[in-house]
C-alpha atoms as one frame of an Amber mdcrd trajectory, in Angstrom:
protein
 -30.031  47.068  64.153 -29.293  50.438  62.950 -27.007  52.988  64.818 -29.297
  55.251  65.352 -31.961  53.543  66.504 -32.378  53.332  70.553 -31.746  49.304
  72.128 -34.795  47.668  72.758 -35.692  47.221  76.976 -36.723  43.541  75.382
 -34.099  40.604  75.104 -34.874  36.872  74.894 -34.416  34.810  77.957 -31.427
  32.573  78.062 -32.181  28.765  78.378 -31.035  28.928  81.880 -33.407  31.281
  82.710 -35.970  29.834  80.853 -35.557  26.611  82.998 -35.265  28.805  86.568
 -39.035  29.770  85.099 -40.541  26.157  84.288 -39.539  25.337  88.091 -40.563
  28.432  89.526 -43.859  28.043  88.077 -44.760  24.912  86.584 -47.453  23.850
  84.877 -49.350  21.217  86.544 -50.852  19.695  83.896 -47.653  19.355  81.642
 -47.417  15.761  79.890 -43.970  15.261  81.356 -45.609  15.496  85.268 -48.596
  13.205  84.068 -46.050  10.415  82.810 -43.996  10.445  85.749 -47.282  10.478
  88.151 -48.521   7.445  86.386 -45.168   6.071  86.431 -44.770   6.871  89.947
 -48.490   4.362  90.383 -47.071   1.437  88.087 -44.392   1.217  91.079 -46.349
   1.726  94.277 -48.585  -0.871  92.179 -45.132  -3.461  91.771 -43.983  -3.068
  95.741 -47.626  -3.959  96.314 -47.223  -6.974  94.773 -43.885  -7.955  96.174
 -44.972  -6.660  99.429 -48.776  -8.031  99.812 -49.067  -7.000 103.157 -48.038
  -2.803 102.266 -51.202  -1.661 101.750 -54.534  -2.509 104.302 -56.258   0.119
 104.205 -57.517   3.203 102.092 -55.330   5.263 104.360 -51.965   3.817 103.538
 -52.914   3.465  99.569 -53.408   7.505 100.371 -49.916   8.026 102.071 -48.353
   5.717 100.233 -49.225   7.395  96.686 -48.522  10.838  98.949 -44.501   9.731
  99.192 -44.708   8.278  95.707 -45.523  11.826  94.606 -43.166  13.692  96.883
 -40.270  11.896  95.107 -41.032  14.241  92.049 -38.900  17.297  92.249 -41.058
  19.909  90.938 -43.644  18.475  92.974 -42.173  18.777  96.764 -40.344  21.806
  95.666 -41.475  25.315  97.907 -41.919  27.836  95.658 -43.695  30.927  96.078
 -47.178  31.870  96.677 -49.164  34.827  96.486 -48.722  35.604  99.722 -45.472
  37.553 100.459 -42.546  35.345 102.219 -45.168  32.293 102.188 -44.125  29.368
 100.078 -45.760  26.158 100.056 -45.342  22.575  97.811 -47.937  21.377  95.703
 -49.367  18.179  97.135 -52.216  18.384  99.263 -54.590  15.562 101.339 -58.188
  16.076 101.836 -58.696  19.625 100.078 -62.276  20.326 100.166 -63.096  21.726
  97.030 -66.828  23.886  96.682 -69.855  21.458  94.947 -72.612  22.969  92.908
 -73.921  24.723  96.284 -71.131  25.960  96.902 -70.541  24.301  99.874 -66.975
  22.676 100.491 -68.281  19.032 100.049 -66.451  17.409  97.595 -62.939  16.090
  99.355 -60.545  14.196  97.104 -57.984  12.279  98.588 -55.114  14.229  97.379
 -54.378  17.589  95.542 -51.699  18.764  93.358 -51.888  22.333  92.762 -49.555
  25.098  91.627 -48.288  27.054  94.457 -48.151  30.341  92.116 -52.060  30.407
  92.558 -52.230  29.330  96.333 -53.018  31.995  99.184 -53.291  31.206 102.671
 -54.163  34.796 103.993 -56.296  36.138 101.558 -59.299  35.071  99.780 -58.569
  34.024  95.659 -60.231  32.814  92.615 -63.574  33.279  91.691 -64.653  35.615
  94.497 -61.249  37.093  95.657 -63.027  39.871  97.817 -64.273  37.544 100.427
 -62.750  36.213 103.653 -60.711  33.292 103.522 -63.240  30.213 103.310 -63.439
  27.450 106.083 -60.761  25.419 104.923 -58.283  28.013 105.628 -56.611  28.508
 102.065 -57.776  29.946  99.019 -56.523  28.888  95.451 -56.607  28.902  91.569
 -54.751  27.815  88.481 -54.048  24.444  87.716 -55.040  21.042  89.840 -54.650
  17.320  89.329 -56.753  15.647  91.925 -56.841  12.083  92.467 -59.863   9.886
  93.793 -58.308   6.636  95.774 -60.098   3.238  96.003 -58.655  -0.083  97.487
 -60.868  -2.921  97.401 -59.633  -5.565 100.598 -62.224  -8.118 100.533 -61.111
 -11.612  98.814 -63.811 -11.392  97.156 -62.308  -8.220  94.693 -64.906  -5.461
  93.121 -68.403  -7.195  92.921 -71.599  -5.805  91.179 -72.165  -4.756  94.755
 -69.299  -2.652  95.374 -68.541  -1.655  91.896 -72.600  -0.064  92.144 -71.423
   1.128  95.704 -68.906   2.984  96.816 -67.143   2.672  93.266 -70.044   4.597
  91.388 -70.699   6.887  94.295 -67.054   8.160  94.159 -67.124   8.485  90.568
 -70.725  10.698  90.522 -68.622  13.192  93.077 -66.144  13.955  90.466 -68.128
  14.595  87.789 -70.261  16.486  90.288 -66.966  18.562  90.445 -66.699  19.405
  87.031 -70.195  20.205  86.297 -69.622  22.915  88.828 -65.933  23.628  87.564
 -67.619  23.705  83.318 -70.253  26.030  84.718 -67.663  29.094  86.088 -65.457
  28.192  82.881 -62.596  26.351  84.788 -63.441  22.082  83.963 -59.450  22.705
  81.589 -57.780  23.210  84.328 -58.368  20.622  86.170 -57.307  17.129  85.798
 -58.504  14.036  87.886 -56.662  10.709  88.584 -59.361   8.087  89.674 -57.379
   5.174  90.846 -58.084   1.968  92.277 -55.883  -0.653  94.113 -57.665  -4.252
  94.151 -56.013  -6.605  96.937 -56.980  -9.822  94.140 -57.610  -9.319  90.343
 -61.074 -10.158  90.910 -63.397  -8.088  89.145 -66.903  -8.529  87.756 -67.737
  -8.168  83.858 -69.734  -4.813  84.952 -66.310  -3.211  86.181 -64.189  -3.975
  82.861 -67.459  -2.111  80.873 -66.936   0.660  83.629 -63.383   0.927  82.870
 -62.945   1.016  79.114 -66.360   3.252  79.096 -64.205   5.976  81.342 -60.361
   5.394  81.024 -59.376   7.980  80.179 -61.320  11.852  78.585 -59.582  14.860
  78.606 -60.780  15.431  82.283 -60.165  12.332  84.346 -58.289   8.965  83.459
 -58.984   5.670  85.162 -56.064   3.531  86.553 -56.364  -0.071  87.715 -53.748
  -1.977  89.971 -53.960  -5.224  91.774 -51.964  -6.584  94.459 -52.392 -10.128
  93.092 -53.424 -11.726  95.805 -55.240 -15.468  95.034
């Protein structure tokens, strides 16, 4: 640089600070979280099997995929939010997120969200001059959301439940991203649709289901079994 010429305000960050940023604020979406959350389900998936009796409900698939998640660093971290002194982590049960109405309808069983984007005094997002909604938190940016099913009965996923509940729980999340593609926001939002089978008995009907929606750049579809005869 010449002499004469005044030293820019700019310098580049130093790795070390570029790594205090990346956990300050991370990206939700990254590839690196999405392998370790799927690696984090190929285990709860293996102590299912070597523990048969771990999961007997839809409840403890839901808790235990919580703890499986809270073992990720950047994930159980408290970082800031946009509320001054408030911090929070990014994993969430039972968010209700607004359907096409507009209406807070649409629950999936667990949340990950950046804290960066998260208020829980003041309303945020798409209407950020309103009140605080009902739910008691208001938030933007990035989101991986998962929808949880565990099949119990011996008899594995049937036509019947595969047409049922399965289906049903599948139409609410693309429900959610009609109404997420229609303000602009269906990228920033990725969905986990996971499904814990005590057997490996499925019907024909479910393995078209599966490879016809593994996996899209909004929503993948994970399979696990306990392995139960």
């Amino acid at each position: 640089m010449n002499a004469n010429e005044p030293e820019s305000i700019f310098r580049s960050a130093s790795p070390e600070e570029l790594r205090e940023r990346a956990l300050q604020h991370p990206n939700i979406l990254s590839n690196d979280i999405r392998v370790t959350i799927e690696r984090k389900i190929v285990e709860l998936e293996t102590e299912y099997q070597h523990t048969q009796g771990l999961i007997l409900t839809e409840s403890d698939l839901k808790c235990l995929l919580y703890n499986k998640l809270a073992e990720i660093p950047v994930l159980r971290r408290s970082l800031n939010t946009r509320d001054s002194h408030i911090k929070a982590n990014s994993i969430h049960t039972e968010l209700p997120w607004y359907d096409e109405n507009r209406k807070l309808t649409i629950k999936p069983d667990i949340t990950l969200l950046e804290p960066a984007h998260l208020s829980i005094l003041h309303g945020y997002g798409l209407h950020p001059w309103q009140n605080l909604p009902s739910k008691g938190c208001s938030f933007s940016g990035n989101a991986i959301i998962f929808e949880l099913k565990f099949i119990r009965a011996r008899s594995g996923i049937t036509q019947q439940k595969l047409r049922g509940s399965i289906k049903k729980d599948h139409r609410k999340i693309e429900r959610l991203f009609i109404r997420l593609n229609s303000e602009g926001y269906s990228h920033n939002v990725f969905c986990y649709f996971v499904i814990f089978n005590k057997t490996n008995k499925k019907c024909a009907e479910f393995d078209d289901f599966m490879n016809s929606f593994r996996e899209s750049n909004k929503y993948k579809m994970i399979y696990a079994t306990g392995g139960i005869d």
